[in-house]
C-alpha positions in Angstrom: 17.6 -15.0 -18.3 15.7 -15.6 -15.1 15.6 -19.3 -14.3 14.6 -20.5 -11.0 16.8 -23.2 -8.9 15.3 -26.9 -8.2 16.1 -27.1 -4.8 14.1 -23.7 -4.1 16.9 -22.4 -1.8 17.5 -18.8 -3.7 16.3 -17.9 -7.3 18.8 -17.3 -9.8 20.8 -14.0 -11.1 19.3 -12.5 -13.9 20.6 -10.0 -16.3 19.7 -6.4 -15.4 16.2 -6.4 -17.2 16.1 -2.3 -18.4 14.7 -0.3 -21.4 14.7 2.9 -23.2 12.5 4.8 -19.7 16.1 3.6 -18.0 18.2 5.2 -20.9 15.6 8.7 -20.4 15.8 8.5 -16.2 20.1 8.2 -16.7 19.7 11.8 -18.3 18.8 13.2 -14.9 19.6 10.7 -12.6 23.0 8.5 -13.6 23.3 5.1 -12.2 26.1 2.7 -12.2 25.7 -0.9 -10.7 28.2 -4.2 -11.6 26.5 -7.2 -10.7 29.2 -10.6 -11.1 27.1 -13.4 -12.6 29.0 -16.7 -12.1 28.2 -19.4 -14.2 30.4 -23.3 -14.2 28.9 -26.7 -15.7 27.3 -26.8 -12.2 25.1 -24.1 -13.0 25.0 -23.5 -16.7 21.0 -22.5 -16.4 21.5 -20.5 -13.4 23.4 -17.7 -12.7 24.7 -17.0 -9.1 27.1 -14.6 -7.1 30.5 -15.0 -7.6 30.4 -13.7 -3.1 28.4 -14.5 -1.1 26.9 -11.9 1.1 29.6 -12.8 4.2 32.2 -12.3 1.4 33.3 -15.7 0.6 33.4 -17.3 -2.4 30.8 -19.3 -4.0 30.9 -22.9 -3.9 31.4 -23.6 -7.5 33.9 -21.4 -8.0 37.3 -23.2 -8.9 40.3 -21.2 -8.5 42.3 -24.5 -10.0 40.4 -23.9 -13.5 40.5 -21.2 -16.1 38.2 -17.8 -15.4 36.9 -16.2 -18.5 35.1 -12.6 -17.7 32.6 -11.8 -20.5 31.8 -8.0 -20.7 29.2 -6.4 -22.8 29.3 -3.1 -24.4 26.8 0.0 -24.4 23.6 -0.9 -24.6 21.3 2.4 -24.9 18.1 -0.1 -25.9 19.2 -1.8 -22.2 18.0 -5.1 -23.4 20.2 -8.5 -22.3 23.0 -9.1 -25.3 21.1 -11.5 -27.8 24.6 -13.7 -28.0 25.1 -14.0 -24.7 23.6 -17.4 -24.0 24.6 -19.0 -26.7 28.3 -17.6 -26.2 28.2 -19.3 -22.5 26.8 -22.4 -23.6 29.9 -22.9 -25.9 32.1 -21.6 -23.6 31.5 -24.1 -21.0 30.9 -26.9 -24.0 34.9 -26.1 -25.3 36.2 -26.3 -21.4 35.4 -26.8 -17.9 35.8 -23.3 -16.7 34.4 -20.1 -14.6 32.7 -18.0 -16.4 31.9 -14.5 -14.8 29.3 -12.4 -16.9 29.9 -9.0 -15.6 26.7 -6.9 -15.7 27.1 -3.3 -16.0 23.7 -2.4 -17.7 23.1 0.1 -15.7 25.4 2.6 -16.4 25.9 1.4 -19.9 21.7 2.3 -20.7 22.2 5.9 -21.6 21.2 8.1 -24.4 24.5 9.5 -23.6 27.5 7.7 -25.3 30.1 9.6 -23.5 28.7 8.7 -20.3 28.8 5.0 -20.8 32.7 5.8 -22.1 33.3 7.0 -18.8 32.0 4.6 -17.0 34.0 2.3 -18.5 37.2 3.7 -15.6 34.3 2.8 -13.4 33.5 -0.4 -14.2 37.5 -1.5 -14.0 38.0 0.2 -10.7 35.3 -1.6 -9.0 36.7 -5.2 -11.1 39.6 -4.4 -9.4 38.6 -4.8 -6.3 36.9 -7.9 -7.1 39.6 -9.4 -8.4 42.1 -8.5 -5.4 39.2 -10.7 -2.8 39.7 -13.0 -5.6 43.2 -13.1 -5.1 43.4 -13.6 -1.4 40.9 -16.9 -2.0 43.2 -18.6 -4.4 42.1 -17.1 -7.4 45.7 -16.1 -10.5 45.7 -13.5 -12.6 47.2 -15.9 -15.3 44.3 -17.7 -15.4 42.5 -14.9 -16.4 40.5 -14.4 -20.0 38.8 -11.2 -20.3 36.6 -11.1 -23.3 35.0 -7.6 -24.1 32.8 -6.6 -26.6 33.0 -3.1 -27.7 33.4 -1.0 -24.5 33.4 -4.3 -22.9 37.2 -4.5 -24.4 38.7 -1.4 -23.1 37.1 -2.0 -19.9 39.2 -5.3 -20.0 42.2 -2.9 -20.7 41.9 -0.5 -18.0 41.8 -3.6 -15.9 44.8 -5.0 -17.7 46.5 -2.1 -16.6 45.6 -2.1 -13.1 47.2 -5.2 -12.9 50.1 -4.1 -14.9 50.0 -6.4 -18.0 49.8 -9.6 -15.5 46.2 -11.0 -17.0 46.6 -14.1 -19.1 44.3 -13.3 -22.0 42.4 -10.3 -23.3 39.9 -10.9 -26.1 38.9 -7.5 -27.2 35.6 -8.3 -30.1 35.2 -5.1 -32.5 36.5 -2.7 -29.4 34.6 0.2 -29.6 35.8 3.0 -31.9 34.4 6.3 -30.7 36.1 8.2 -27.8 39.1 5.3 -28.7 40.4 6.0 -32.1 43.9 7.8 -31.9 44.1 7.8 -28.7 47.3 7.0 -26.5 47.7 3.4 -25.3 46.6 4.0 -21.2 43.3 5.6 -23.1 42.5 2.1 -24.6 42.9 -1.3 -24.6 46.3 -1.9 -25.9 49.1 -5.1 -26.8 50.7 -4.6 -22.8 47.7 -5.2 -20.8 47.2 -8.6 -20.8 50.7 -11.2 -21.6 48.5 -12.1 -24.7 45.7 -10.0 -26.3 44.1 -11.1 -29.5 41.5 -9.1 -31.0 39.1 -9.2 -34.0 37.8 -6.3 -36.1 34.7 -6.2 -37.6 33.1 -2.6 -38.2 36.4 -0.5 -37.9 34.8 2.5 -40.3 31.8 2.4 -37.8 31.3 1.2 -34.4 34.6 -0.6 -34.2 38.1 0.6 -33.7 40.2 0.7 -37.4 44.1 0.3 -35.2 45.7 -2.1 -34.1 45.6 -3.2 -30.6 46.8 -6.5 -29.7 49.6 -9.1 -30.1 47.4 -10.2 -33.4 44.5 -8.3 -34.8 41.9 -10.1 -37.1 40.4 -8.5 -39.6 37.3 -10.8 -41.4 36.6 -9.6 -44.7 39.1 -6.3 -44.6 37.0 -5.2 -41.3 35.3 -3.1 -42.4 31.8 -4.8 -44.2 30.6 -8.0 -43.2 29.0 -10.4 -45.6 24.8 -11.0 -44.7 24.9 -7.6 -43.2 22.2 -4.9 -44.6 23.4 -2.6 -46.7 20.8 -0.2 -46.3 19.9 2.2 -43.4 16.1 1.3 -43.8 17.1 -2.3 -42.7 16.5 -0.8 -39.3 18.7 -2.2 -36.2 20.4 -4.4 -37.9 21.9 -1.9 -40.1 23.9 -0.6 -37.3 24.8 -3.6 -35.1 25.2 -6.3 -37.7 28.7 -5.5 -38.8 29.9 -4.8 -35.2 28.4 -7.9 -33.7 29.6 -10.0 -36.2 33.0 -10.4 -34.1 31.2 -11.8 -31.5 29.4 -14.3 -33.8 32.6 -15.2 -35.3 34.2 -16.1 -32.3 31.8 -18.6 -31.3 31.4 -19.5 -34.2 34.9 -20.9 -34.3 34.1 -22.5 -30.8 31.2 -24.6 -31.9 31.7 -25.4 -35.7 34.6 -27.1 -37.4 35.2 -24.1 -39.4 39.3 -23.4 -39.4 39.2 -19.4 -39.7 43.0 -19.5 -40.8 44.1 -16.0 -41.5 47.1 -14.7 -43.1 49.6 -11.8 -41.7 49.5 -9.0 -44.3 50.1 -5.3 -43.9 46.5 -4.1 -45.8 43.2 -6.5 -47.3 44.0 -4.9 -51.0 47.6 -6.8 -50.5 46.0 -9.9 -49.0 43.4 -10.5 -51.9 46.3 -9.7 -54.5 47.9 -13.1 -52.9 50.7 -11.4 -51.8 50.4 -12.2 -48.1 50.6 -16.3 -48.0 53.8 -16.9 -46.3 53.2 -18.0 -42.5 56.6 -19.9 -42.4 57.4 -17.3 -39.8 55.0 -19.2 -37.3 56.8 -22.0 -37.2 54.9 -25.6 -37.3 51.6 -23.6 -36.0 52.1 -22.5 -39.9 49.1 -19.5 -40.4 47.1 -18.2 -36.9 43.0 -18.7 -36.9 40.6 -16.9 -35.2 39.1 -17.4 -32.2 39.6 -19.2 -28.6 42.5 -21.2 -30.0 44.5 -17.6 -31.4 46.5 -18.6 -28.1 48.4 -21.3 -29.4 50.1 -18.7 -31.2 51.0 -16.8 -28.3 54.8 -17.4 -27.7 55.4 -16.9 -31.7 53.7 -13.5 -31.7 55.4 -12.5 -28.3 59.0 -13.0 -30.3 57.5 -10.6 -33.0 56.5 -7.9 -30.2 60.1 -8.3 -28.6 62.6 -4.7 -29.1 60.1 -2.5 -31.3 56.7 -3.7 -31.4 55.7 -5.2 -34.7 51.9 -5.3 -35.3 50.3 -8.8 -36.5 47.6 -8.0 -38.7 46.2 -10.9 -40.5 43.1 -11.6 -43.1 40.8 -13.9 -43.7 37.2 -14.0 -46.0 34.3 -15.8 -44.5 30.6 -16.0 -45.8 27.6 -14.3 -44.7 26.0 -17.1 -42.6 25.9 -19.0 -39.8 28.9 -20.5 -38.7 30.4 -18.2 -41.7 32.6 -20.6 -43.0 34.3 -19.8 -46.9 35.6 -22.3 -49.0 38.2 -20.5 -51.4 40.9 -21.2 -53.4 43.4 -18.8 -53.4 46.6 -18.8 -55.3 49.3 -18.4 -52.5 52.1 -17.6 -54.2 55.7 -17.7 -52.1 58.6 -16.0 -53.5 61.7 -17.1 -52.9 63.8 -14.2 -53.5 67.4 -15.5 -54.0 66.1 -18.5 -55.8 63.5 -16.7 -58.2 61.3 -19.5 -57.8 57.5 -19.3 -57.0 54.4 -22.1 -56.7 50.9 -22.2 -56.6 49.5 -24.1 -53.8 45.8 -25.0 -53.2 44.7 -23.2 -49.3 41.3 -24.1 -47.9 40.1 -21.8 -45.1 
């Protein structure tokens, strides 16, 4: 991700560039470093600082637009995320935003998990600080979209909480599991950090988290198994990655296709591919929520639901196995009307 600038003044940020020897030296020498890689339509093939080095704020930095914060997750290989250049070229495709890569290779290439779960504190405390300069040059909280992949989401959470639940958006893509499951809501990324947090769940019997954490909480294909994924361990790699990345894939795959990933609220998959869970009334004209950037426009519905006690939005969808993963299905939704005794069929594609 190394591309040099045109007019020759400065070459541009690249990606910490590390391997498994860094993952071996973090066993007797641990290093952390956070490097902010801004990147606008100005200069979508060339990463720069978000500060400069007398503190101020980079030139293409517009505090009047939207700031999305894209954080990876633990990377004990320490190779750059093979998404992330396609996810910021849709990014800045959907909307004219910021878009701040936050590199924390170093201290998330470790043979040691629980290290890199640590860290995570780390990594928000030093955001913080960021954010506050941020602040003071014109910068709002509400404007805000954290997306995290794996650790990358509860590191969005601990900031969340920092700034006590005052972040627009947290995206939180198959949060990690390990070191997270069961764990108390300040231990994890959870509904109150962010005034709308939408996350999707793709390997929660592996990698991923299995809970609930957000105002709505997607769960392609029950979760669990993803379609295309290898089923067996000699597949190598992928074996182990492909169901949790596939949350990532799915988001921008909702950015940059004209799949509709409409998903239905359900309390378990079992119910949701009986056709029991079809009724999205609830949601007003929006009718059923869809994955992805536009889960927001469901935000003031799903706020009303969290109101008093919380009430967890879980919703289902299928999708296929490949690139951009759409499914074409019929389903019979069936909607009882209890005092009336009456049902339909009605014809849904997704």
């Amino acid at each position: 991700m190394c591309y040099l600038r045109r007019d020759n003044k400065r070459p541009c940020l690249e990606f910490s560039q590390l391997s498994l020897k860094d993952s071996f030296q973090d066993l007797f020498v641990p290093r952390i470093e956070i490097i902010l890689m801004l990147y606008t339509r100005n200069n979508l093939n060339c990463a720069e600082p978000l500060f400069e080095h007398n503190n101020s704020l980079n030139v293409n930095f517009n505090t009047e637009k939207k700031t999305v914060w894209l954080i990876h997750g633990y990377r004990p290989m320490g190779s750059t995320p093979s998404w992330l250049r396609n996810f910021l070229r849709v990014l800045l495709n959907e909307e004219d935003v910021n878009v701040i890569v936050v590199d924390w290779n170093r201290g998330a290439t470790t043979f040691i998990y629980n290290r890199a779960v640590k860290n995570t504190r780390k990594v928000a405390e030093n955001l913080s600080g960021r954010i506050r300069n941020l602040l003071k040059h014109g910068a709002s909280l509400d404007k805000f979209h954290f997306i995290g992949v794996s650790l990358g989401a509860h590191i969005s959470g601990f900031v969340g909480k920092i700034f006590h639940g005052q972040l627009g958006r947290i995206t939180g893509l198959d949060p990690a599991g390990p070191k997270f499951s069961g764990k108390p809501s300040y231990s994890r990324l959870h509904y109150t950090d962010a005034k709308f947090v939408d996350v999707i769940h793709s390997d929660a019997n592996g990698l991923g988290i299995q809970e609930p954490l957000g105002h709505i909480d997607f769960y392609p294909n029950g979760g669990k198994k993803q379609p295309g994924c290898p089923k067996s361990i000699f597949s190598g790699i992928e074996f182990i990655k492909c169901d949790h990345q596939r949350a990532v894939y799915l988001f921008m795959a909702a950015l940059e296709s004209n799949c509709n990933f409409v998903s239905f609220p359900c309390q378990s998959y079992k119910d949701y591919k009986s056709s029991l869970c079809v009724d999205c009334d609830s949601y007003k004209e929006k009718s059923c929520p869809r994955l992805g950037y536009q889960a927001e426009l469901w935000k003031d519905v799903l706020e009303e639901r969290m109101k008093g006690w919380p009430t967890w939005t879980t919703v289902f969808l299928d999708t296929s196995g490949t690139n951009p993963f759409c499914s074409h299905q019929f389903a019979g939704i069936i909607l009882y009307l209890l005092k009336e005794k009456k049902y339909f069929w009605s014809q849904t594609h997704v």
